[in-house]
Backbone as CSV, one residue per row, in Angstrom:
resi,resn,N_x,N_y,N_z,CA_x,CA_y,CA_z,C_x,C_y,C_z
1,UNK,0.832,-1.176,0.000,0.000,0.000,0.000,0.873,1.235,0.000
2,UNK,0.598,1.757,-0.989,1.391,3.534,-1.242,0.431,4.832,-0.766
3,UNK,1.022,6.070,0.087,0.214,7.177,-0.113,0.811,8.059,-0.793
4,UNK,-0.299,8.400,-1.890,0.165,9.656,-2.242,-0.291,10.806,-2.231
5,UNK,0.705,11.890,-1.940,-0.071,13.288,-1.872,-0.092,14.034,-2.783
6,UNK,-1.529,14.168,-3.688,-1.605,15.010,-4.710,-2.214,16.499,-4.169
7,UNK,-1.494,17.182,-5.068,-1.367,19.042,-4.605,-2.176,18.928,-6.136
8,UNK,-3.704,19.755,-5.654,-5.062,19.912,-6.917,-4.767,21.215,-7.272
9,UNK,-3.920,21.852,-8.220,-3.717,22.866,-8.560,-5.047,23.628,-9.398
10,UNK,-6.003,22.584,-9.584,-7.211,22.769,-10.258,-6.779,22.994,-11.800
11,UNK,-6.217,21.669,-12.314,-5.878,21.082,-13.779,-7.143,20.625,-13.868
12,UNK,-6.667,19.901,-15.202,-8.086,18.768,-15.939,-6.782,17.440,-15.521
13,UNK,-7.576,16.299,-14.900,-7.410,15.050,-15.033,-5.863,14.530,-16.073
14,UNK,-4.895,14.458,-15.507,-4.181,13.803,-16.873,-4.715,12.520,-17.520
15,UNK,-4.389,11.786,-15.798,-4.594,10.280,-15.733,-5.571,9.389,-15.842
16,UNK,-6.110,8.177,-16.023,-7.070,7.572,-15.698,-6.589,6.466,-14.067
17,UNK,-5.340,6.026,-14.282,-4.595,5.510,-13.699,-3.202,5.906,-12.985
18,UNK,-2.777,6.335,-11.472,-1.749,6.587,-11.367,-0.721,5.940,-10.626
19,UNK,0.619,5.733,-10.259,1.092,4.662,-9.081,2.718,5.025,-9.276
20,UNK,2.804,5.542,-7.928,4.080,5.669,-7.895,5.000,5.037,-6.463
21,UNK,5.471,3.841,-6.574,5.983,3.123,-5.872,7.671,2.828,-5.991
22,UNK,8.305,2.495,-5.073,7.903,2.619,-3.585,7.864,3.702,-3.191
23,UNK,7.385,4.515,-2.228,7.224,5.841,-1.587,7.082,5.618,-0.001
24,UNK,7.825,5.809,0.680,9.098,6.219,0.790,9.914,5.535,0.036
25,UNK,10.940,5.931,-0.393,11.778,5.117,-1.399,14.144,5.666,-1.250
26,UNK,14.625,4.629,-1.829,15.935,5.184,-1.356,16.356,6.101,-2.839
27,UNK,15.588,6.744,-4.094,16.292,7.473,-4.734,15.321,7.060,-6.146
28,UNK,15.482,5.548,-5.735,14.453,4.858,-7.379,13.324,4.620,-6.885
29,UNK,12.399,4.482,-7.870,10.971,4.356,-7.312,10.633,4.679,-9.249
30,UNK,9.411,3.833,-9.304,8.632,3.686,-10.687,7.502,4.793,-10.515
31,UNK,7.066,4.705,-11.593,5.849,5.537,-11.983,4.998,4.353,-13.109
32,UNK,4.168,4.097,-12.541,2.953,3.872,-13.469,1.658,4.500,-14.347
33,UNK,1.505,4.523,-15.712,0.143,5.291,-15.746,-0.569,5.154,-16.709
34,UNK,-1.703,5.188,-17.178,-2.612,4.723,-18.072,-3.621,6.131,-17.968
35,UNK,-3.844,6.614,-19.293,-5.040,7.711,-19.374,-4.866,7.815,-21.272
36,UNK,-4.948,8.951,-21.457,-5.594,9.523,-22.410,-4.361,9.458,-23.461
37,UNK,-3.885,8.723,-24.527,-3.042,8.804,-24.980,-2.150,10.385,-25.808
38,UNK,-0.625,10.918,-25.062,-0.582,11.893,-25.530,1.072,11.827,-26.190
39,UNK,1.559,12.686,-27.153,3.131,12.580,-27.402,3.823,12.570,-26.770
40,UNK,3.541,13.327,-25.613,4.624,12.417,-24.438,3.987,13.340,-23.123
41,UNK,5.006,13.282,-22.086,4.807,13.243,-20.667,6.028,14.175,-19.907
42,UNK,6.049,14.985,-19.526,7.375,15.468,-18.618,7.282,15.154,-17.539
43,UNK,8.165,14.564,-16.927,8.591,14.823,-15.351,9.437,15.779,-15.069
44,UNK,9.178,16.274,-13.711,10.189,17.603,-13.296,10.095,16.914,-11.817
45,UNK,11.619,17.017,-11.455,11.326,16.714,-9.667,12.078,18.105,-9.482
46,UNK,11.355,18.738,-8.580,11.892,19.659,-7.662,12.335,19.292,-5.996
47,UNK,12.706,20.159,-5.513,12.999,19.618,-4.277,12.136,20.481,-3.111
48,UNK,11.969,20.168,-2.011,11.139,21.061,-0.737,10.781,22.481,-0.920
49,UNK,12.091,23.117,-1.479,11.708,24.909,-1.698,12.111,25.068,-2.902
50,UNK,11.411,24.400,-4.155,11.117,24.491,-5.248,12.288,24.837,-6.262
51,UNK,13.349,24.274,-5.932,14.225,24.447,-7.040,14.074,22.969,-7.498
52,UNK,15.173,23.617,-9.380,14.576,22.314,-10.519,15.474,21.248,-9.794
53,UNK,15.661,20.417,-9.925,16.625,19.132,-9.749,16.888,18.337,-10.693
54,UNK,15.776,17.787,-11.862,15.863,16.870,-12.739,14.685,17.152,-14.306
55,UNK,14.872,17.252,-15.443,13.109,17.008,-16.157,13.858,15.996,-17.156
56,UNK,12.664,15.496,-17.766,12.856,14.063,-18.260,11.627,14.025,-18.975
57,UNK,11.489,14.167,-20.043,10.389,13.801,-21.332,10.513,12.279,-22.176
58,UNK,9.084,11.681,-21.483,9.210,10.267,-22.029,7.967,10.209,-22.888
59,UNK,8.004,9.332,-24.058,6.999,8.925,-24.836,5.316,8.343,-24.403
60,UNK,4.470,8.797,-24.533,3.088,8.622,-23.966,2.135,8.400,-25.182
61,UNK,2.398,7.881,-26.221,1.463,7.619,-27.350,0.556,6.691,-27.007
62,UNK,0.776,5.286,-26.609,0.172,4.562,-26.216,-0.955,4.783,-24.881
63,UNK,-0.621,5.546,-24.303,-1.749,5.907,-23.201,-1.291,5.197,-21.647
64,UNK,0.135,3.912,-21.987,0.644,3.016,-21.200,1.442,3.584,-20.885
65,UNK,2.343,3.839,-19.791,3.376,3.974,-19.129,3.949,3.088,-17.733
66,UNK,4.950,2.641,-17.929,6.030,2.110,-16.792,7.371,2.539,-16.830
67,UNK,7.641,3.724,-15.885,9.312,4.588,-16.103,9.577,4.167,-14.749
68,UNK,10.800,3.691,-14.782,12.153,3.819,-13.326,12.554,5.160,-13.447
69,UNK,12.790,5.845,-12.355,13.613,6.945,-11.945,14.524,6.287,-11.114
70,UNK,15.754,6.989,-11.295,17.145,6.780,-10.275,17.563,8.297,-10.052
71,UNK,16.984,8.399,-8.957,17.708,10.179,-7.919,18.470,9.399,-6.552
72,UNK,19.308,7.913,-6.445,19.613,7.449,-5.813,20.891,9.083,-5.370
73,UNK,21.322,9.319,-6.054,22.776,10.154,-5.757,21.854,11.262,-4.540
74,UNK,20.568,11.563,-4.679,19.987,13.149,-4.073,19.833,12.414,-2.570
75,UNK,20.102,14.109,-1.942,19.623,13.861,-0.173,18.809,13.332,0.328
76,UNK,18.329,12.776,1.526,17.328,12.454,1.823,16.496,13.290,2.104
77,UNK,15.191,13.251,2.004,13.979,14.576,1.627,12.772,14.096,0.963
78,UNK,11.951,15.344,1.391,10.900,15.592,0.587,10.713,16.319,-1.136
79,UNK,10.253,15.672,-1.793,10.899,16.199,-3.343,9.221,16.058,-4.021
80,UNK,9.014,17.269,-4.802,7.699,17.005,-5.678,8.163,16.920,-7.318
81,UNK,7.043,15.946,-7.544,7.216,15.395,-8.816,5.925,15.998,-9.412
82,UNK,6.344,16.532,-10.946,5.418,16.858,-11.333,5.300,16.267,-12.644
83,UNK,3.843,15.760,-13.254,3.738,15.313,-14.087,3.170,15.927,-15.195
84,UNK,3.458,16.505,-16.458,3.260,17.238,-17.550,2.726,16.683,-18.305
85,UNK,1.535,17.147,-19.147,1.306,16.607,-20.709,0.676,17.891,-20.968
86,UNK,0.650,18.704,-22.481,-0.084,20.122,-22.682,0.007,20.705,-21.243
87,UNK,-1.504,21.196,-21.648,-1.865,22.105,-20.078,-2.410,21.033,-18.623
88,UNK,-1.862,19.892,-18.638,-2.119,19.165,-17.693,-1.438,18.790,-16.511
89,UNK,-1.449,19.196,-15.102,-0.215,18.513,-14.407,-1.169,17.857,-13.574
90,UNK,-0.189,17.060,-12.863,-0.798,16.625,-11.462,0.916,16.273,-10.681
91,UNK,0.971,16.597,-9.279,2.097,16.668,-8.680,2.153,15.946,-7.620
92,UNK,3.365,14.932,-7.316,2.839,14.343,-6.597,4.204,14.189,-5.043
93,UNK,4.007,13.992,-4.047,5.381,14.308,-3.045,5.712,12.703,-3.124
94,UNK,7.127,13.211,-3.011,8.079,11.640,-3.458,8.898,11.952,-2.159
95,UNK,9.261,10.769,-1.066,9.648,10.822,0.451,11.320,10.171,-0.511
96,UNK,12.793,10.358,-0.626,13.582,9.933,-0.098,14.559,9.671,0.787
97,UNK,14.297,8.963,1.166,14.835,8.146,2.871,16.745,8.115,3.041
């Protein structure tokens, strides 16, 4: 069982499906997701007081997604992940231990 904390910036829905495990996690941790098929997807992890740390644009045609992240090298912390497609985000807090 995972919690996650989504921050409702008051977007539209990316997802139909979301999962980001393990959380707490030591650096790696997956992302799962299934919705609306789009050209792709950004991730951005920021860290606690909002500086960039990482972005990463992966392919989303299929509507399927399964990505590994490795931020094994970053501090231990609270870090938000944000997930991009057009005008869509949803953000989600990633614990590394």
């Amino acid at each position: 069982s995972v919690t996650l904390s989504v921050i409702d910036a008051g977007e539209v829905n990316l997802d139909e499906s979301f999962e980001l495990y393990p959380n707490p996690n030591d650096g790696r941790f997956t992302v799962e997701m299934m919705g609306q098929p789009q050209d792709e997807v950004e991730f951005i992890l920021y860290n606690a007081i909002g500086q960039l740390i990482k972005t990463e644009t992966v392919e989303f045609r299929t509507g399927n997604l399964k990505h590994g992240f490795d931020f094994y090298s970053l501090p231990a912390g609270v870090y938000n992940l944000s997930v991009r497609s057009g005008d869509q985000t949803r953000v989600v807090k990633v614990t590394i231990q």
